[in-house]
C-alpha positions as CSV (number, residue, x, y, z in Angstrom):
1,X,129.8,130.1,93.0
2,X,132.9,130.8,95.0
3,X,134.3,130.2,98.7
4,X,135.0,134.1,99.7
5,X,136.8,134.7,103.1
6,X,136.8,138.0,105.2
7,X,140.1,138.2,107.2
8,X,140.4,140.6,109.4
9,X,143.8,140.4,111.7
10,X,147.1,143.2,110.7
11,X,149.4,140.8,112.0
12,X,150.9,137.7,109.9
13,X,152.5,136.1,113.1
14,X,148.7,136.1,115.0
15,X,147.2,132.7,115.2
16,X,144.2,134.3,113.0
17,X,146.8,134.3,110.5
18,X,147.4,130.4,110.6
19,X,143.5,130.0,110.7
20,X,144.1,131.8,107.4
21,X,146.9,129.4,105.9
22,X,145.4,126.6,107.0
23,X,141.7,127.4,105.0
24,X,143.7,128.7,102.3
25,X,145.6,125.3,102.1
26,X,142.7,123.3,102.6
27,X,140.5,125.0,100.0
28,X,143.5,124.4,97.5
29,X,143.9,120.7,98.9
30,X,139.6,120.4,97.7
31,X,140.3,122.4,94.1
32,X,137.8,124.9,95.3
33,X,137.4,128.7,93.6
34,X,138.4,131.2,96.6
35,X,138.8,134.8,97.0
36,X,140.1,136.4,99.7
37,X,139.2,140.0,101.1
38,X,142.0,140.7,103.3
39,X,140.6,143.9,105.0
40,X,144.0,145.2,106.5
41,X,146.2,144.5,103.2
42,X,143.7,146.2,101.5
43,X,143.3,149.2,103.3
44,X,140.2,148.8,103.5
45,X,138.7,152.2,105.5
46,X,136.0,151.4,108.3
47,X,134.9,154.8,108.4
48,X,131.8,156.2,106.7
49,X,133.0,159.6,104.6
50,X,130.2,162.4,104.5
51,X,130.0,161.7,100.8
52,X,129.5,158.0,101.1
53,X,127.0,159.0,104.1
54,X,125.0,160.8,101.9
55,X,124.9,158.6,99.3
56,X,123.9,155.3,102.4
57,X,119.8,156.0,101.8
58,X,120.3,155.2,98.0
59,X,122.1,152.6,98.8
60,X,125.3,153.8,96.7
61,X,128.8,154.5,98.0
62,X,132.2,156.5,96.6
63,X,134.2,153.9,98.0
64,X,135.4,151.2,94.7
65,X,136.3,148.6,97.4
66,X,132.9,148.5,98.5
67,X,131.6,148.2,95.3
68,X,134.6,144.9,94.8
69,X,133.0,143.4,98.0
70,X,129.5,143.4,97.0
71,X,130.1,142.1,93.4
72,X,132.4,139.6,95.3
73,X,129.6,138.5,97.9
74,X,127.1,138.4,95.0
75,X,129.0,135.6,93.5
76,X,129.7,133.4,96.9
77,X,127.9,130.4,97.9
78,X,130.0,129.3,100.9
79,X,131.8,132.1,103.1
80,X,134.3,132.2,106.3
81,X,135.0,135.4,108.6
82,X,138.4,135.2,110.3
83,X,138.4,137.6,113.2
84,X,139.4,138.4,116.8
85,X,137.2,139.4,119.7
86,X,138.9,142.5,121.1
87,X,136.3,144.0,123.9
88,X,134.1,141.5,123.3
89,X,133.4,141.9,120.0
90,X,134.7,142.1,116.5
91,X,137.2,145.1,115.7
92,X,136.1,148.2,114.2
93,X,137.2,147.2,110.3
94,X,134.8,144.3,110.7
95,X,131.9,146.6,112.1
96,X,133.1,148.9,109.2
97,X,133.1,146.7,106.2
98,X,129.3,145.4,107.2
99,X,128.1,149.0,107.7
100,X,129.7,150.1,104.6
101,X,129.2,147.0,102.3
102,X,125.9,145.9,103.0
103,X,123.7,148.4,101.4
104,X,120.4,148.7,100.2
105,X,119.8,146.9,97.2
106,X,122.5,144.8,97.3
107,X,122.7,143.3,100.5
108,X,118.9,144.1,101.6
109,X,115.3,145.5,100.3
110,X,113.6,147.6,102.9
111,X,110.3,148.4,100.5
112,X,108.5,146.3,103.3
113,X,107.6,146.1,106.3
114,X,110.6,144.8,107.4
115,X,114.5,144.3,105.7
116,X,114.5,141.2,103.4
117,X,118.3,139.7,102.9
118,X,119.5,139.6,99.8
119,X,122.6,137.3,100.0
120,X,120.7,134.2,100.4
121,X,123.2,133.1,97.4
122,X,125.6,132.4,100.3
123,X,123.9,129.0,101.6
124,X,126.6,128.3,104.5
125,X,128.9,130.8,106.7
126,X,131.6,129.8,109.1
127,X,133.2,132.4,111.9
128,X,136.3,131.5,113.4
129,X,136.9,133.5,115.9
130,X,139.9,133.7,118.3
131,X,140.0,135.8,121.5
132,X,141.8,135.6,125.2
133,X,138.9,135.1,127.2
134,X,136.9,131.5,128.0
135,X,133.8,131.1,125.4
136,X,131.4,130.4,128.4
137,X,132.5,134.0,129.6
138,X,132.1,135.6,126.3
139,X,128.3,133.3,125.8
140,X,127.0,133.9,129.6
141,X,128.6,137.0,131.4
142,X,129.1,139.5,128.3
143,X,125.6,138.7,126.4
144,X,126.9,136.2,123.6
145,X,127.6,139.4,120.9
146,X,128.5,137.1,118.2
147,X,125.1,135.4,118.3
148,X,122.6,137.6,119.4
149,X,124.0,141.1,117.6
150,X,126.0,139.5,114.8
151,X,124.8,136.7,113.6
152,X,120.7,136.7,114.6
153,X,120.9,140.8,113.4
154,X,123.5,141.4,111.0
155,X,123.6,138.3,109.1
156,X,120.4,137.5,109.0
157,X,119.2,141.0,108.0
158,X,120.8,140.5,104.8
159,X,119.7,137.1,104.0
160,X,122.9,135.0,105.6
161,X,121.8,131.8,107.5
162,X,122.8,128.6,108.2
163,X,125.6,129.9,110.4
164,X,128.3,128.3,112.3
165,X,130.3,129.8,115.2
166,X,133.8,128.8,116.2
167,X,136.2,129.9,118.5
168,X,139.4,129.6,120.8
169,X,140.5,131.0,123.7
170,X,144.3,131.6,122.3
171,X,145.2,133.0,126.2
172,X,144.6,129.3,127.7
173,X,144.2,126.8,124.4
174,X,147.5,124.4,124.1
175,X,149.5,123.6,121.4
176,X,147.3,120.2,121.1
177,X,144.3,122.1,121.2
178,X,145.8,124.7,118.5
179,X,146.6,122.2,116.5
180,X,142.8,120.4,116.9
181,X,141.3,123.9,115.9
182,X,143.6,124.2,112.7
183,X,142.4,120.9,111.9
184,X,138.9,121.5,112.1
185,X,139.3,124.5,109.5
């Protein structure tokens, strides 16, 4: 099984970008398998076309890069998501890729009574998430999205647990507390 990481940030000189590096350096440094789905360098499209709409309640798509992403999640064990908060929240391509990758029958059954989670081959899942606002503001005034939509719904709708969050306020964090971050990778 294989580290994957979702990266979602267009811009190389962003300090998601150096999140980036620094994973990709340490995942070298450890000789482990990675493979890296770079959303933006890939193109990837957020947006659901009317054919692949149709095709959502089969659980099929049109879209080859979707079909790369689940065959590439189907062989993960350990996964990162690299990603801002912009509005309080993840941007659209990383809304995008989970409505258009996780599909039935790949990413859940919904024969039941309720969805069962197919990637429970991915045993441990790290967000680092960067943003320009204080975490306490993000976790008590705007509703804690990450958690309570994103990781409590999303993730664990298609079998991903044993999730942990963090993040940095790149508006106030200094260079020492950058650096601390990067570290931690």
């Amino acid at each position: 099984m294989k580290t994957t990481i979702i990266y979602a940030h267009p811009w190389e000189g962003s300090f998601n970008h150096a999140i980036l590096s620094n994973l990709i350096t340490r995942l070298k440094n450890e000789q482990k398998e990675y493979q890296l789905i770079d959303l933006n360098k890939d193109q990837f499209n957020p947006v659901f076309s009317e054919k692949d709409l149709a095709l959502f309640s089969k659980g099929d798509t049109t879209d080859p890069l979707v079909k790369q992403y689940q065959k590439m999640l189907g062989e993960t064990s350990e996964l990162y998501i690299i990603a801002p908060t912009w509005w309080y929240e993840f941007p659209a391509i990383i809304k995008g890729f989970f409505d258009k990758v996780m599909l039935k029958n790949s990413a859940y059954d919904d024969s039941g009574l309720s969805l069962k989670g197919l990637f429970t081959n991915i045993k441990e899942t790290t967000i680092l998430n960067t943003g320009t606002a204080p975490k306490w503001y993000l976790t008590v005034v705007k509703g804690n999205y990450v958690k309570s939509v994103f990781i409590k719904g999303t993730l664990k709708d298609v079998g991903i647990k044993n999730v942990k969050w963090k993040y940095i306020d790149v508006k106030t964090a200094s260079k020492n507390k950058r650096e601390q971050f990067l570290a931690n990778v």
